[in-house]
C-alpha positions in Angstrom: 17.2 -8.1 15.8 20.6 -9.7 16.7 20.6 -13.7 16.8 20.8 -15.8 20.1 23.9 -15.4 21.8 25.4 -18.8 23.1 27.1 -17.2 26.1 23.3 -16.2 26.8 22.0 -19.7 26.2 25.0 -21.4 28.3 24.8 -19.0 31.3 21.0 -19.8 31.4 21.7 -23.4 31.4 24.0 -23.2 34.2 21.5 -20.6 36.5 18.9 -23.1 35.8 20.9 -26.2 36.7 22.1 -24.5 39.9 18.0 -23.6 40.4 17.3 -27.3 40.0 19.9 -28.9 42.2 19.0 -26.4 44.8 15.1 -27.2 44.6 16.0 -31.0 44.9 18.5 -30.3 47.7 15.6 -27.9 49.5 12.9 -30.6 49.0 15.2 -33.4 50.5 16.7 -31.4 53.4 12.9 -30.5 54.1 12.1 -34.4 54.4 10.0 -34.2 51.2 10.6 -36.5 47.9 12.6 -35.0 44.8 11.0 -32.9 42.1 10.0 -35.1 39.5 8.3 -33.1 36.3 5.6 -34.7 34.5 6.2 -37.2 31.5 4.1 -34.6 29.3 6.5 -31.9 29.7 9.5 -33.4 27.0 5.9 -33.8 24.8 5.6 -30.0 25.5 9.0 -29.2 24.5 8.7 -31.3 21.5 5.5 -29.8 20.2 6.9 -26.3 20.9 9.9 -27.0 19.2 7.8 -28.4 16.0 5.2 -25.4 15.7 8.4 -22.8 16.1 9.9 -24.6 13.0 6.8 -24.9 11.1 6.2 -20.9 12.0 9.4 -20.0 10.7 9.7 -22.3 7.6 7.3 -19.7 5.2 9.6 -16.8 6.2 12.3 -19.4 4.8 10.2 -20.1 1.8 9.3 -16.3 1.3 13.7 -15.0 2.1 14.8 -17.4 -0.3 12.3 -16.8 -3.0 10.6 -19.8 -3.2 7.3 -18.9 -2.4 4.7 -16.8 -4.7 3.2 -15.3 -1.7 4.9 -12.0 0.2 5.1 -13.0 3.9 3.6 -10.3 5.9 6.7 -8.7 8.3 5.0 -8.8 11.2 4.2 -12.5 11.1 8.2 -12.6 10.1 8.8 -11.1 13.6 6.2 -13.1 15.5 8.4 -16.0 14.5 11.7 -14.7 14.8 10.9 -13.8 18.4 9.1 -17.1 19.2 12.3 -18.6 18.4 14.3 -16.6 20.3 11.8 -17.4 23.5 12.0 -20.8 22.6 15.6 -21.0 22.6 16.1 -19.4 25.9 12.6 -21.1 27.3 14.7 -24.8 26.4 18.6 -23.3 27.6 16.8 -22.8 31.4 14.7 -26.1 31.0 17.6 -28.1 29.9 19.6 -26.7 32.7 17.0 -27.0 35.2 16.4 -30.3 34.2 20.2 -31.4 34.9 20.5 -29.7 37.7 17.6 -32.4 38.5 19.4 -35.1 37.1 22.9 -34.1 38.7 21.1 -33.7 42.2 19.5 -37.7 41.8 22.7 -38.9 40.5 24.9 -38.0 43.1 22.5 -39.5 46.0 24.1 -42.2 47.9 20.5 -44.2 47.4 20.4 -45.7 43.6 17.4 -43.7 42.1 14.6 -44.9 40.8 15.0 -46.0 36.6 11.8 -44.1 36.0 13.1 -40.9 37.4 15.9 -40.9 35.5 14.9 -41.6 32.4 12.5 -38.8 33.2 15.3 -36.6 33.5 17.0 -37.3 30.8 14.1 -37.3 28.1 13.3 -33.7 30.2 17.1 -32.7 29.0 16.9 -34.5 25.4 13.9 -32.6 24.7 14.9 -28.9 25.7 18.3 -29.9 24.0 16.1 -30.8 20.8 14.0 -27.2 21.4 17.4 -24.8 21.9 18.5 -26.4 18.4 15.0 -25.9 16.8 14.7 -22.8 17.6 18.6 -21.5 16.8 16.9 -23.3 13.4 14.2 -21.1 13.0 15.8 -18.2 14.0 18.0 -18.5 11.5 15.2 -19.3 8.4 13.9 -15.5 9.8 17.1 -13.9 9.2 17.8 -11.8 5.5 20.4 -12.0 3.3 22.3 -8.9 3.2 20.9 -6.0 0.9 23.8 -4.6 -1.8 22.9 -1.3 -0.7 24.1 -1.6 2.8 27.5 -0.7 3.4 29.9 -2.2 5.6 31.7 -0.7 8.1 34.9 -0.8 6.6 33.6 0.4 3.3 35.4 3.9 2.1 32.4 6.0 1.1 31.2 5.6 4.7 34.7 7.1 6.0 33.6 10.8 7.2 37.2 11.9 7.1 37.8 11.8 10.8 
């Protein structure tokens, strides 16, 4: 499994800012108040971002050696791909979420404090989940074996 790309993770942030401006533009041009998400959802983020750490930190423990007990590889790859999820999950919500901010912003009417902040705790807190995640993503990788060979090792030259 090949890590998170950050081309990946930047081109989701900016199709999910673009998605929340639009929303916010759609709502307004309808006559209809602004999408404002709810004060639980940077908890969300947080807790998310806390149990995909704590999921990965005994494949950490069992990698490095550290740990008596073998980690089962399947449990390995449930958190290697709950980190990758979670880093994607927080590149669209962090994106979506200033594409929120952007749209309130650049209203000629001051918005509310309120709003903002809960914009920007939305942003803080998928920012806070992508890096989590990247973190555990990379306690689930292994080092490299000896046996493997590298590409531009001789003995796997087949003479061509």
């Amino acid at each position: 499994m090949r890590r998170t790309s950050p081309l990946v993770l930047i081109v989701l942030a900016l199709i999910g800012g673009g998605i929340g401006y639009l929303v916010d533009h759609l709502l307004t041009a309808g006559g209809r108040a602004t999408f404002a998400p709810s004060g639980f959802l940077p908890l969300l983020l947080l807790l998310l971002a806390a149990a995909t750490l704590g999921l990965a930190w005994p494949v950490r423990r069992s990698v490095r050696g550290k740990s008596r007990t073998r980690i089962d590889p399947f449990s390995a790859m449930r958190a290697a791909t709950l980190a990758r999820a979670s880093s994607l999950l927080g590149a669209i919500v962090a994106g979506f979420g200033a594409g929120l901010l952007i749209f309130l912003l650049s209203r000629p009417v001051a918005p509310q404090v309120g709003s903002t902040v809960a914009m920007a705790a939305l942003v803080a807190s998928a920012v806070v989940l992508v890096v989590a995640a990247l973190v555990a993503e990379q306690f689930c990788t292994l080092p490299k074996d000896p046996d493997d060979r590298q590409s531009d090792d001789p003995a796997t030259d087949d003479g061509r």
